[in-house]
FIMI-98725 format. One line per 4 residues: for each residue y, z, x of C-alpha. Coordinates in steps of 0.5 Angstrom, whole numbers, padded with zeros to 4 digits. Each point is the difference from the previous one (the first is absolute). Example, Ala and Ser with C-alpha at 12.3 -4.5 7.8 and 13.67 -1.06 7.14 Angstrom:
<pts>
-0009/0016/0025 ~ 0007/-0002/0002;
</pts>
This chain:
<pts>
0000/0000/0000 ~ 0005/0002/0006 ~ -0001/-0007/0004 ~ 0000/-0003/-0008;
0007/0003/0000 ~ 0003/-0001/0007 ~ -0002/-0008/0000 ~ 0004/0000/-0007;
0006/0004/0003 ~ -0001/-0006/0007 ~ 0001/-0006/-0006 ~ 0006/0004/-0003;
0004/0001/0007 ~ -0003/-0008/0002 ~ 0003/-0003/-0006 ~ 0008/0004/0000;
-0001/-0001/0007 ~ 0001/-0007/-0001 ~ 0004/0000/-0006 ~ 0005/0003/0005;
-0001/-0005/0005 ~ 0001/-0006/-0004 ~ 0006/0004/-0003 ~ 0003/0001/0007;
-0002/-0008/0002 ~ 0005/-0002/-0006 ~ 0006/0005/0002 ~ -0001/-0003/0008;
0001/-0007/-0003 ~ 0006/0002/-0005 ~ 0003/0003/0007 ~ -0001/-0006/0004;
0003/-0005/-0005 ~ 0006/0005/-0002 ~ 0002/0001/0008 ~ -0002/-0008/0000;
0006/-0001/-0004 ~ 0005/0005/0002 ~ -0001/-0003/0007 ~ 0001/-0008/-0002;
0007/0000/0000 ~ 0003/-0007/-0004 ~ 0004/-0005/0006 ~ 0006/0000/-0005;
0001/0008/0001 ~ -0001/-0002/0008 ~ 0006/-0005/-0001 ~ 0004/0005/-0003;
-0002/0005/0005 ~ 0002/-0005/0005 ~ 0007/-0002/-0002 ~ 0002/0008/-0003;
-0002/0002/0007 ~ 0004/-0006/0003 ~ 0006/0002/-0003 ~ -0001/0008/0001;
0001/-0003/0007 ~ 0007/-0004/0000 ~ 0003/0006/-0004 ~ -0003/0005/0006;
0004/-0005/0005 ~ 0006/0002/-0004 ~ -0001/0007/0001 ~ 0006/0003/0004;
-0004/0003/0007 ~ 0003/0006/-0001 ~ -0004/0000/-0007 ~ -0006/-0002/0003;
0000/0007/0005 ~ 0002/0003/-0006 ~ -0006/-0002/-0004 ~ -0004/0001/0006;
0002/0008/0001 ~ -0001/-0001/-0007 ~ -0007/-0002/0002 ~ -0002/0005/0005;
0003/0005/-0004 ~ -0005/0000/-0006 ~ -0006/-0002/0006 ~ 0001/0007/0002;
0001/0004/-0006 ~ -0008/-0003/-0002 ~ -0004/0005/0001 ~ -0005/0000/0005;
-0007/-0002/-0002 ~ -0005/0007/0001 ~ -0005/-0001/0005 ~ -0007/0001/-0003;
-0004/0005/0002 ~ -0006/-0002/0004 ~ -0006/0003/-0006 ~ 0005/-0005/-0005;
-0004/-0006/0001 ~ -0007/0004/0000 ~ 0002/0004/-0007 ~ 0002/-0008/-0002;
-0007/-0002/0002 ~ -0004/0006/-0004 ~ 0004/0000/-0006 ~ -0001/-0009/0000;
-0007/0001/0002 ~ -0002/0007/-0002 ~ -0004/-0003/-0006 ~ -0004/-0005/0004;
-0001/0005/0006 ~ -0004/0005/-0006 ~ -0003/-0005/-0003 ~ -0004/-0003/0006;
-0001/0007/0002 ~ -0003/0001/-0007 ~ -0004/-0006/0000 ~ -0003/0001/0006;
-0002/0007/-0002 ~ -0003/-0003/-0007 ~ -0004/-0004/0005 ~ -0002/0005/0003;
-0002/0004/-0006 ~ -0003/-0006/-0003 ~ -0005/-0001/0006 ~ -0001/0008/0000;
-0003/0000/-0007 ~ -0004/-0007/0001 ~ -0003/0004/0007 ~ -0002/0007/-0005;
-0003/-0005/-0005 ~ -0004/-0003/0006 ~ 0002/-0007/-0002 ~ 0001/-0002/0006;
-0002/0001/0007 ~ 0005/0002/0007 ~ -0001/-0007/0002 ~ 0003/-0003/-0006;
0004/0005/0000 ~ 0003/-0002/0006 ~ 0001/-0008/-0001 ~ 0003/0002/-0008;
0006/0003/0004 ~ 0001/-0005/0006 ~ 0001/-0005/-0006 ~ 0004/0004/-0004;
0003/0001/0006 ~ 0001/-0007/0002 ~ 0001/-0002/-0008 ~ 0006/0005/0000;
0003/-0003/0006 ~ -0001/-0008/-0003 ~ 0004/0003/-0006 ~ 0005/0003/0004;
0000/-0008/0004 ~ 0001/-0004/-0007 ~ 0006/0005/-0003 ~ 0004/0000/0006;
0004/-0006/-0001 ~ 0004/0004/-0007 ~ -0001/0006/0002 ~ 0000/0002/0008;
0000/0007/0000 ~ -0004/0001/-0005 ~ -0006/-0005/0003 ~ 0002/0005/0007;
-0003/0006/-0004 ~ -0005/-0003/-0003 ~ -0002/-0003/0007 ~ 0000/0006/0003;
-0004/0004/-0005 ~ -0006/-0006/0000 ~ 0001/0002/0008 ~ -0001/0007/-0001;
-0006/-0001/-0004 ~ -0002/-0005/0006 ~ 0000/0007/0005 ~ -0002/0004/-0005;
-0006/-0003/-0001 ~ -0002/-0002/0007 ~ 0000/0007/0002 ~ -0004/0003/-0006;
-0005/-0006/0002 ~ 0000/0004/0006 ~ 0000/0007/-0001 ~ -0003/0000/-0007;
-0005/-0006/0000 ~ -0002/-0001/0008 ~ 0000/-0007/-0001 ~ 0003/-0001/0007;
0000/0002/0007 ~ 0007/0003/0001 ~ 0003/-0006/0005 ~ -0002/-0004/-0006;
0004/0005/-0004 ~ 0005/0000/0005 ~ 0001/-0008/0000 ~ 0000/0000/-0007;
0005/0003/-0001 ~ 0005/-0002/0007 ~ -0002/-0007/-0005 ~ 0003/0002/-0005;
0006/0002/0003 ~ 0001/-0006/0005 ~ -0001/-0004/-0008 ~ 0005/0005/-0004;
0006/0000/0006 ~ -0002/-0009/0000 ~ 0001/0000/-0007 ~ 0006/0005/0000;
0004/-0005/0004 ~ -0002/-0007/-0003 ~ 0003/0004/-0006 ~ 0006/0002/0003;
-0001/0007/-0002 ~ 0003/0008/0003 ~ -0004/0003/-0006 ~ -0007/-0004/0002;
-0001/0002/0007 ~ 0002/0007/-0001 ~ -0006/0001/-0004 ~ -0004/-0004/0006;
0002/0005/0005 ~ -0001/0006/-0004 ~ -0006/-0003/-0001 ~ -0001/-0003/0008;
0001/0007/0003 ~ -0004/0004/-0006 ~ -0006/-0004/0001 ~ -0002/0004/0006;
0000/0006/-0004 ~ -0005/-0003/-0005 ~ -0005/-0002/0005 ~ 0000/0006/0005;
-0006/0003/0000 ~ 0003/0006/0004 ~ -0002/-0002/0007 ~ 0006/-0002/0004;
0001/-0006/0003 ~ 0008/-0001/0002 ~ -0001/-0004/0004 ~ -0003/-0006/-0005;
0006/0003/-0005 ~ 0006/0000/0004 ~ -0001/-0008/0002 ~ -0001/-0001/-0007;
0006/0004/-0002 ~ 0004/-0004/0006 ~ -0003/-0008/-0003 ~ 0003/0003/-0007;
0006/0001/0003 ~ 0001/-0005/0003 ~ -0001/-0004/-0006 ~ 0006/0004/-0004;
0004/-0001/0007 ~ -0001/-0008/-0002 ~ 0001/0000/-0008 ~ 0007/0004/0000;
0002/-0003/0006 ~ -0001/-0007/-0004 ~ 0002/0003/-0008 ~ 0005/0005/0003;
-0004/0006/-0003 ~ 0002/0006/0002 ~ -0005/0005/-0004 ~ -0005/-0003/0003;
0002/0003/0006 ~ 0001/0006/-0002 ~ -0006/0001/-0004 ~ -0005/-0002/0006;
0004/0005/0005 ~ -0001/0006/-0005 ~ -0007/-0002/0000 ~ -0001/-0001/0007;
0004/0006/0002 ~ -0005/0004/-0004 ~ -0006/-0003/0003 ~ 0002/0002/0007;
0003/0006/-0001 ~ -0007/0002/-0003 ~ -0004/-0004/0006 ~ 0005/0004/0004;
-0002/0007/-0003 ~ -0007/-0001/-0001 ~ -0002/-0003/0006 ~ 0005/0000/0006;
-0002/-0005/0005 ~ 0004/-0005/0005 ~ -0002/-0006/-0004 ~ 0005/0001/-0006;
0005/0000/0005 ~ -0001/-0007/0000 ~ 0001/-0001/-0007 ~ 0006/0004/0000;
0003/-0005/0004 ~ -0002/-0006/-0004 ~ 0002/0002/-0006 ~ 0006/0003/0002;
0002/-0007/0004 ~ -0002/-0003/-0008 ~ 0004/0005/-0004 ~ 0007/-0001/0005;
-0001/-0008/0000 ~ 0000/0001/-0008 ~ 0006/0005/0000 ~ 0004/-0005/0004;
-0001/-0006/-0003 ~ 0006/-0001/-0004 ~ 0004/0002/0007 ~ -0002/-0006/0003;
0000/-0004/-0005 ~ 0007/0002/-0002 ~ 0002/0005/0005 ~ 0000/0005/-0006;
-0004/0007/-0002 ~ -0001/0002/-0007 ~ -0001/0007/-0003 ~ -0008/-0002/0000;
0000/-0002/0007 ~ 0003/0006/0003 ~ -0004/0004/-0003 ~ -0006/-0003/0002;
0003/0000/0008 ~ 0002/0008/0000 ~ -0008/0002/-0003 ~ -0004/-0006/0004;
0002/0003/0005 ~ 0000/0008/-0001 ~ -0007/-0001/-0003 ~ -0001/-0003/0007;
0002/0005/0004 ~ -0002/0005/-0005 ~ -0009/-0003/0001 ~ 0001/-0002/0008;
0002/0007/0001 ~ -0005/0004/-0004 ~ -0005/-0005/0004 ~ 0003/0002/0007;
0001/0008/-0002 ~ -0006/0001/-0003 ~ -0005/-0005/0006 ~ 0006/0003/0005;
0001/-0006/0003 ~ 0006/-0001/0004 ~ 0006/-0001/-0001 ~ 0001/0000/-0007;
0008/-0002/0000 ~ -0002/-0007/0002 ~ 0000/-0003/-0007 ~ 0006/0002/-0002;
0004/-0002/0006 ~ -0004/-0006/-0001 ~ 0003/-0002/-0008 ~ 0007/0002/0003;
-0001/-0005/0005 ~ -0003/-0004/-0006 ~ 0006/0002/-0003 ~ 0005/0000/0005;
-0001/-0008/0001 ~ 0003/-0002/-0007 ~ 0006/0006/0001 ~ 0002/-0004/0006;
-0001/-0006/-0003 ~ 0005/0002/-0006 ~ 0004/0003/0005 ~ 0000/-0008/0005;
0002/-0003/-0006 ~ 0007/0005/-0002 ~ -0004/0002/-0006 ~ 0001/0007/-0002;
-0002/0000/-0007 ~ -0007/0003/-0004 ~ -0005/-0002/0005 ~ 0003/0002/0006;
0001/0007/-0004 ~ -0006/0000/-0002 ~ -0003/-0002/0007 ~ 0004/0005/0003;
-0002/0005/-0005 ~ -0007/-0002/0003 ~ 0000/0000/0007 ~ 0004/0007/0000;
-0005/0004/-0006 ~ -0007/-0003/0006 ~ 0004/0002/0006 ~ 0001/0007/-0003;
-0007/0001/-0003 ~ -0003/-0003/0007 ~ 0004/0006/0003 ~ -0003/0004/-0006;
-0007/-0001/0002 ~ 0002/0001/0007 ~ 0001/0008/-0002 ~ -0006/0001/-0003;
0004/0000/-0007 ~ -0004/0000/-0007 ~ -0002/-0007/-0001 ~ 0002/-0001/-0008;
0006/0005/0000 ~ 0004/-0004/0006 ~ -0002/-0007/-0002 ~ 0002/0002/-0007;
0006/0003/0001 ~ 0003/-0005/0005 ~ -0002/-0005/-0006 ~ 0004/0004/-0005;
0006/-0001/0004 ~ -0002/-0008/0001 ~ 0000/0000/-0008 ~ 0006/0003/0001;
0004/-0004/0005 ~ -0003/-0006/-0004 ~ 0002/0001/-0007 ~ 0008/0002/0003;
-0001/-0008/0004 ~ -0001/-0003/-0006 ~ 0001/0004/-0007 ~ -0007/-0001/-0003;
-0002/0006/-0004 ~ -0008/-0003/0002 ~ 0002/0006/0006 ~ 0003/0004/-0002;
-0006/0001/-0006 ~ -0005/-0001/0006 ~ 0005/0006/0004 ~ -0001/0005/-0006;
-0007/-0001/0000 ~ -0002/0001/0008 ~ 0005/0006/0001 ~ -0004/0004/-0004;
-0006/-0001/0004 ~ 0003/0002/0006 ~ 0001/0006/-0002 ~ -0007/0001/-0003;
-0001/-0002/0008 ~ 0005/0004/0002 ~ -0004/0007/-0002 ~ -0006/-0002/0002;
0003/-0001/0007 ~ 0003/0006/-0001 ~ -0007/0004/-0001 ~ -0002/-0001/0007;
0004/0005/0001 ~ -0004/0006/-0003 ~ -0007/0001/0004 ~ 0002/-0002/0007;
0003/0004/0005 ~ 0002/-0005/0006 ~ 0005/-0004/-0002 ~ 0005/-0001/0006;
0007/0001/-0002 ~ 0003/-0006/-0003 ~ -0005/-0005/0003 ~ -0006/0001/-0005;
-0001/-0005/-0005 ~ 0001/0003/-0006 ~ 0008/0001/0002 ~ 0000/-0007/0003;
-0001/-0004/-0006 ~ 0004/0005/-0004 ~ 0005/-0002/0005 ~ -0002/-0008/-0002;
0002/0001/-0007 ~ 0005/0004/0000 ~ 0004/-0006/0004 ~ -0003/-0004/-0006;
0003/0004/-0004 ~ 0007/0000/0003 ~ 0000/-0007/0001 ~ -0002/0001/-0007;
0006/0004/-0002 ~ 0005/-0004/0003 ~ -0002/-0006/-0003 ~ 0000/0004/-0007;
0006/0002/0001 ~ 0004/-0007/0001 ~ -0004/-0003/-0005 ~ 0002/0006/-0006;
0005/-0004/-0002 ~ -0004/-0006/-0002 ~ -0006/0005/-0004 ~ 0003/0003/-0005;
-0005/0000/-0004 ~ -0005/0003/0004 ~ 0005/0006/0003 ~ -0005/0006/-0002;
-0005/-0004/0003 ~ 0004/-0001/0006 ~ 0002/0008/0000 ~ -0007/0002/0000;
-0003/-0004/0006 ~ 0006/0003/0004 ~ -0001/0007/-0003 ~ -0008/-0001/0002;
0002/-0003/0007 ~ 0004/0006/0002 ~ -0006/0004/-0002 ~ -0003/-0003/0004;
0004/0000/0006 ~ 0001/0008/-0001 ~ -0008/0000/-0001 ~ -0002/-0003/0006;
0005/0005/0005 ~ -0002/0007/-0004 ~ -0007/-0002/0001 ~ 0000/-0002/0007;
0004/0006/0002 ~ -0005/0005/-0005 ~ -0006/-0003/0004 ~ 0002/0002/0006;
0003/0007/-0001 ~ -0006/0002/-0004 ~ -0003/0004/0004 ~ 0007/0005/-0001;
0000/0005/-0005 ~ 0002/-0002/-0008 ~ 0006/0003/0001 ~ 0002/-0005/0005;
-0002/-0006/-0002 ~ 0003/0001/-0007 ~ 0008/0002/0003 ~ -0001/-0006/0004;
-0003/-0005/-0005 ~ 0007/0002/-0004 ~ 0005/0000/0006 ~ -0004/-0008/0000;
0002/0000/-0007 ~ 0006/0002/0000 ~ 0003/-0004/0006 ~ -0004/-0006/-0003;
0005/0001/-0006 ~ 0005/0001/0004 ~ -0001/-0007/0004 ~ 0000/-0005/-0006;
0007/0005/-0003 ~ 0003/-0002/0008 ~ -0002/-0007/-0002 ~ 0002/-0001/-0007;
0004/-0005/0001 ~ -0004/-0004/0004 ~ -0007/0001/-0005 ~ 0004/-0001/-0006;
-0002/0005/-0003 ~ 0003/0001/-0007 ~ 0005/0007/-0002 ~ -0004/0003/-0004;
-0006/0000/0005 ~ 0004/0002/0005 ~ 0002/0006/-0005 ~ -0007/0001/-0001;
-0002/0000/0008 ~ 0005/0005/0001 ~ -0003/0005/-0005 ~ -0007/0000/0003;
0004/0000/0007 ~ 0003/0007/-0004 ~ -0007/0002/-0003 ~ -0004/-0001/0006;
0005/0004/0005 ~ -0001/0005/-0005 ~ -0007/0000/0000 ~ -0001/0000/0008;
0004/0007/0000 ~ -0002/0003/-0006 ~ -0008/-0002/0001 ~ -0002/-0002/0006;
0005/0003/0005 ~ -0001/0006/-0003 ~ -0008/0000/0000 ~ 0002/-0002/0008;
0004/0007/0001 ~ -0007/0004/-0001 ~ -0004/-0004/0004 ~ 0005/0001/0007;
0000/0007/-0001 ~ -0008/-0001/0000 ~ 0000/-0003/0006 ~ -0003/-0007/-0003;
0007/-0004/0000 ~ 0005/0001/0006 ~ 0007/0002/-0001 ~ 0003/-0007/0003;
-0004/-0003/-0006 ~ 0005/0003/-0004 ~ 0006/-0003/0002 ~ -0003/-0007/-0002;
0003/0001/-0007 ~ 0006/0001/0003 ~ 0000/-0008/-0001 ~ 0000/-0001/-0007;
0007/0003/0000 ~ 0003/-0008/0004 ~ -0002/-0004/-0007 ~ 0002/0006/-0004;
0007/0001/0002 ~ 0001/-0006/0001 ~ -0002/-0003/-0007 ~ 0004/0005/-0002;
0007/-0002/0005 ~ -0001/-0007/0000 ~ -0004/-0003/-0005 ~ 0000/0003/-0007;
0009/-0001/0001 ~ -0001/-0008/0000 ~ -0006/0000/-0005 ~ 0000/0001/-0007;
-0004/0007/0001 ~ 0006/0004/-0004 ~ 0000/-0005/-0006 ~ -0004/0005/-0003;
0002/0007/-0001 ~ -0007/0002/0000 ~ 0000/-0003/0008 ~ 0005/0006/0002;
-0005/0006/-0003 ~ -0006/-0003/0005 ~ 0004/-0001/0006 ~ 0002/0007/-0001;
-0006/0003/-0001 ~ -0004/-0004/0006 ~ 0006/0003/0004 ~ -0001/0007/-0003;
-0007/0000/0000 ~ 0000/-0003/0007 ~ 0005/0005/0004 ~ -0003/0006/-0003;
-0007/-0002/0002 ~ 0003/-0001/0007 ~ 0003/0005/0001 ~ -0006/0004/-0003;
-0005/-0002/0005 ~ 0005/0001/0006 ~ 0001/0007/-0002 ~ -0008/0002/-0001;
-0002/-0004/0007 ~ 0006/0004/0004 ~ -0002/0007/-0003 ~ -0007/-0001/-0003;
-0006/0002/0007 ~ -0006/-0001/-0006 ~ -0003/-0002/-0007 ~ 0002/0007/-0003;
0007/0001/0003 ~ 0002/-0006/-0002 ~ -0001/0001/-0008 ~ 0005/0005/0002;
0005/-0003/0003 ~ 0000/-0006/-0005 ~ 0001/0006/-0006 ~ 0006/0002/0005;
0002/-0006/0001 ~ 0000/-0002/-0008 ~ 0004/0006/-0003 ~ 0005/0001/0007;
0002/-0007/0002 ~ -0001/-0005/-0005 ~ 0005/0003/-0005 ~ 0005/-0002/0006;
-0003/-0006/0001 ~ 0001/-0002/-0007 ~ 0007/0004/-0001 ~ 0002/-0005/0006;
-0003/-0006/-0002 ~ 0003/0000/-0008 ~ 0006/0002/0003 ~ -0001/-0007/0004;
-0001/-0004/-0006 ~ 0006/0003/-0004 ~ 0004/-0001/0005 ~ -0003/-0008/0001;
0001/0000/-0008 ~ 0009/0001/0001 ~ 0001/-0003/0006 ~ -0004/-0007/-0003;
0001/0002/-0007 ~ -0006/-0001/-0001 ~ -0002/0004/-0007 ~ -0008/0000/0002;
0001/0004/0006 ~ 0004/0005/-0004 ~ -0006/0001/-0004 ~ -0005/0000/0005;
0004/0006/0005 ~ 0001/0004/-0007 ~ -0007/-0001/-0001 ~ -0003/0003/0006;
0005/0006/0000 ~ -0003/0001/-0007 ~ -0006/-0001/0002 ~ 0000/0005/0007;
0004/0005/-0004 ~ -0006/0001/-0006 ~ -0005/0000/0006 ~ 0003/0006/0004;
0003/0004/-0006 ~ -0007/-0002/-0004 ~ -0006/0001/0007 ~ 0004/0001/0006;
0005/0006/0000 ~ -0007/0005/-0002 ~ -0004/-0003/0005 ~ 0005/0002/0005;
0002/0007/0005 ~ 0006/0003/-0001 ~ 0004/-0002/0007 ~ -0003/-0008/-0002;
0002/0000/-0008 ~ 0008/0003/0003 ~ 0000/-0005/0005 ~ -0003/-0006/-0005;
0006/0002/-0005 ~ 0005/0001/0006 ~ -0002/-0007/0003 ~ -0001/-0003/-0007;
0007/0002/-0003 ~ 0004/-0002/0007 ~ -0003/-0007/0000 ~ 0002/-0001/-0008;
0006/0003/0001 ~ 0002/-0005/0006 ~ -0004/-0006/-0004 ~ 0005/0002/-0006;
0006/0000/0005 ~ -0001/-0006/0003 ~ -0001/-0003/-0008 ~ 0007/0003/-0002;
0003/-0003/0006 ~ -0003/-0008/0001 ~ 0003/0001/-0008 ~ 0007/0001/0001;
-0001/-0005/0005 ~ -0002/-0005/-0004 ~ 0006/0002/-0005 ~ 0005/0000/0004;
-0003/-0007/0003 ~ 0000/-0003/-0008 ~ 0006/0004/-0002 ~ 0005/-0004/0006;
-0004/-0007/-0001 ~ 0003/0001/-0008 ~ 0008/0001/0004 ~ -0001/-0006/0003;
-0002/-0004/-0005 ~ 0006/0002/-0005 ~ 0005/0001/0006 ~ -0003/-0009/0002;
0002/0000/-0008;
</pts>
């Protein structure tokens, strides 16, 4: 009943199938005939033309030549108020293909899974036997194919997928006779298949069709993996791979097919990086140097041509040659061969011969920017190698910066895309790198290979950022995106150093490495505020690196100084290593003196209260540690001297510094500082009223009081008197004034 009902539907689909057809014949005829008429101009309408323009042009001879330059201004004028035709994005001419054609390509797919089921069923049923199995699918195969051949006059791209589908039954075929069926030996396998592909890429070019002998590459570079019995034989592979290539080489070379360069240099790309990983051996190096001599002359076609490089073409000059690099060095690293920078430099050479031959011909356009870019990225990388830097983390981040100059050259966003991609990976490669820190205990200071390749790519990344920074104005759309590779890149700059300098000072105590780690910090902060200008880094994160510059001097006094004090009067830190410290008070003061006044820092007030709190907190831990280290012999006495300190000596700090800020607040009339000196006197009299006068003997609670009230009494003084000063300043510029009127 079911094979009853799906022939009924078959007869249905066939006779709407050809109602349409004929339908869609008599509308191509009607077109034809319309666009034949409109076309076939009368030649009495040819005499009028004629004569109208013959006249048009005594009249123009007429003209004054002052009103033909304006007519011309004119002209010129209304041309360059046209709007500029928007470049299409290279994905637009495959998105117009799948929507075109994305019915087609779903209906040869879902025939030749229809197929497939078909057969299936007709196996389960026992109908048929393997060998007739086989030849069923060689001639369904061979019938969809002659299809293809009769539509292909009408209907090009149609005729291409439908060809292309009767090529993948082909291959499909073919390789199940083999697995499934052992019908075959494999090289008779393996013949059938590469007769398939010279057959199929024979047809693509008398068809004058890109789509055809994409599907006969795909197909060409899968048919070894159809036949693969799990023995290796690369040797047999690679120089099939190579006649498959060449073949390619020669049809885009004769029909200017670009895709299919690509495609055969993904596919062979694959192949080598996995014979390379599988099995490292001295003969893939040959091959390496083949397909790469292959993928450059394809890359450099159209420059020889016509002295051009297009998108594509550079594309596939930048990753033929790093891929290269990447598998020839993998192979000289892991058999230690030596030495291993010898393929880079001799691609720079490669590449060096067409940079001097554009720069002979005074020619200093985008070949010879991207030659440039070229030579300088293998010379680099060769040095790189030299090091014993990490293979993948130089080579892609030398080529991150390739992309980059690239993009800045010649404006295609291709590289810019292809930036944004690879920039992430660098950094994933980056901390792997970083991992060989942990685990190893004798790495030299700087020379070590960890730190080495940090150094390549943080030149990278400078490089990086500073063609970012000419190129902002010309992204607008992607500043965000922009702004995090350069916060991610300053990251890893501080990484790098913290990391390398905690490695080698890991053998002192934790104490010691948390106060240097944060003097590292803090004078890293302190460089990119020095250079602000330089690095153009924007006011709101200046504000931003001078708050965390105020938090991190908090916490290297409040935290880690005060956990280094302890372990100098135990001994286990030396009292010189105190005084290391000491250097955060460069970066404080001066962002203080000469940064926050010609920076947007005081725009918010909230700013005001943060600086002085971080000079409030700091000076008082100062000058606490000082006192416990000068008195204190040991632990206990220590806690004494510190309870000392805190009840006797810090309200007089406190009094002394409030009556810093009040006095600041007048003189600069700066209300913020007011209330900042009023606060802490506030907050000093509450603690010695509340806490400290009870903790404290007679003679030290007298002389607390008398010591207090002398300091206020002189603050309130000085106050009353810089007052009057400041009335009587305002007080004779107001006499002058009505004195001048």
């Amino acid at each position: 009943m079911n094979e009853f009902v799906a022939v009924i539907i078959l007869i249905i689909i066939f006779i709407i199938f050809n109602n349409l057809n004929t339908k869609i014949r008599k509308l191509e005829k009607e077109i034809s005939d319309l666009n034949y008429k409109i076309n076939k101009t009368p030649a009495p309408a040819e005499a009028i033309h004629k004569k109208t323009s013959t006249e048009e042009a005594m009249i123009q001879q007429q003209i004054q030549p002052h009103q033909v330059i304006h007519e011309d201004i004119k002209q010129k004028e209304r041309t360059e108020e046209l709007p500029t035709p928007e470049q299409k994005d290279w994905l637009t001419p495959v998105f117009d293909f799948l929507k075109q054609n994305a019915l087609t390509i779903v209906g040869i797919f879902t025939l030749v899974l229809g197929i497939g089921y078909f057969v299936k069923y007709a196996i389960d049923k026992n109908w048929i036997g393997e060998t007739a199995r086989a030849a069923i699918g060689l001639c369904t195969g061979a019938g969809i194919i002659i299809t293809g051949h009769f539509l292909r006059k009408n209907y090009t791209t149609f005729a291409s997928i439908i060809t292309g589908g009767g090529i993948a039954v082909l291959y499909f075929t073919a390789t199940i006779a083999f697995r499934e069926y052992h019908l075959f030996t494999q090289n008779t396998a393996f013949f059938i298949t590469a007769l398939i592909t010279a057959a199929s890429i024979l047809l693509s070019y008398y068809y004058k069709s890109e789509v055809l002998i994409i599907f006969s590459l795909i197909g060409g570079f899968a048919a070894p993996l159809m036949i693969s019995t799990g023995q290796s034989n690369y040797l047999f592979l690679f120089i099939y791979l190579t006649l498959l290539n060449i073949g390619m080489l020669t049809a885009s070379f004769l029909q200017h097919w670009k895709s299919v360069g690509w495609t055969a240099y993904l596919f062979t790309t694959a192949y080598l990086f996995y014979w390379t990983n599988e099995s490292t051996e001295l003969l893939s190096i040959t091959f390496y140097l083949i397909s790469y001599v292959i993928f450059y002359v394809f890359a450099l076609h159209d420059y020889f041509r016509k002295n051009v490089l297009s998108t594509s073409d550079i594309l596939i000059l930048a990753l033929a040659n790093f891929s290269s690099v990447l598998g020839l060095l993998y192979i000289f690293d892991t058999l230690n061969y030596e030495p291993p920078i010898i393929f880079p430099l001799i691609f720079a050479a490669v590449n060096s011969i067409l940079l001097f031959r554009e720069y002979g011909q005074k020619s200093f356009g985008i070949p010879y920017s991207v030659f440039a870019g070229l030579v300088t990225s293998l010379i680099t990388t060769a040095i790189a190698i030299q090091f014993k830097t990490h293979l993948i983390t130089s080579i892609w981040a030398i080529e991150t910066t390739l992309l980059l100059f690239i993009w800045k050259k010649t404006g295609h966003n291709i590289f810019r895309i292809f930036f944004y991609i690879l920039f992430p990976m660098v950094m994933i490669a980056q901390i792997v790198t970083w991992t060989e820190y942990f685990g190893t205990n004798d790495f030299t200071i700087v020379f070590n290979p960890p730190f080495i390749t940090s150094s390549f790519t943080i030149a990278s990344i400078i490089a990086n950022l500073y063609l970012l920074r000419n190129t902002k104005q010309e992204s607008k759309p992607n500043n965000f995106v922009e702004d995090l590779i350069t916060v991610v890149s300053y990251g890893v700059i501080y990484i790098t150093f913290l990391l390398e300098i905690t490695y080698h000072i890991s053998d002192m105590p934790w104490e010691a490495i948390t106060s240097i780690g944060l003097l590292f910090t803090i004078y890293y902060i302190f460089i990119l505020l020095l250079f602000r200008k330089t690095l153009n880094i924007s006011s709101d994160i200046q504000t931003v690196l001078i708050y965390l510059l105020f938090i991190l001097a908090t916490l290297n006094l409040s935290v880690s100084v005060s956990s280094i004090v302890p372990a100098i009067l135990t001994k286990r830190l030396h009292l010189s290593f105190y005084l290391l410290h000491l250097l955060q008070w460069i970066p404080f003061i001066y962002v203080c003196f000469r940064i926050i006044p010609t920076s947007e820092f005081h725009k918010r007030p909230i700013s005001y209260w943060i600086m002085s709190l971080a000079v409030i907190i700091c000076i008082s831990y100062e000058f606490h540690h000082s006192y416990v280290l000068m008195v204190s012999n040991d632990i206990p006495h220590s806690y004494e001297t510190s309870e000392h300190f805190n009840i006797l000596y810090l309200p007089i700090l406190w009094t002394i510094l409030a009556s810093v800020f009040i006095y600041i607040g007048l003189k600069k009339d700066i209300q913020e500082y007011n209330k900042i000196g009023f606060a802490l006197v506030g907050l000093m009299v509450l603690k010695l009223y509340g806490y400290d006068v009870w903790q404290m003997d007679n003679i030290s609670r007298i002389s607390a009081f008398i010591a207090l009230g002398i300091i206020l009494l002189l603050s309130s003084f000085a106050f009353q008197r810089l007052k009057n000063i400041i009335r009587n300043m305002v007080d004779k510029k107001d006499k002058t004034e009505e004195t001048t009127d």
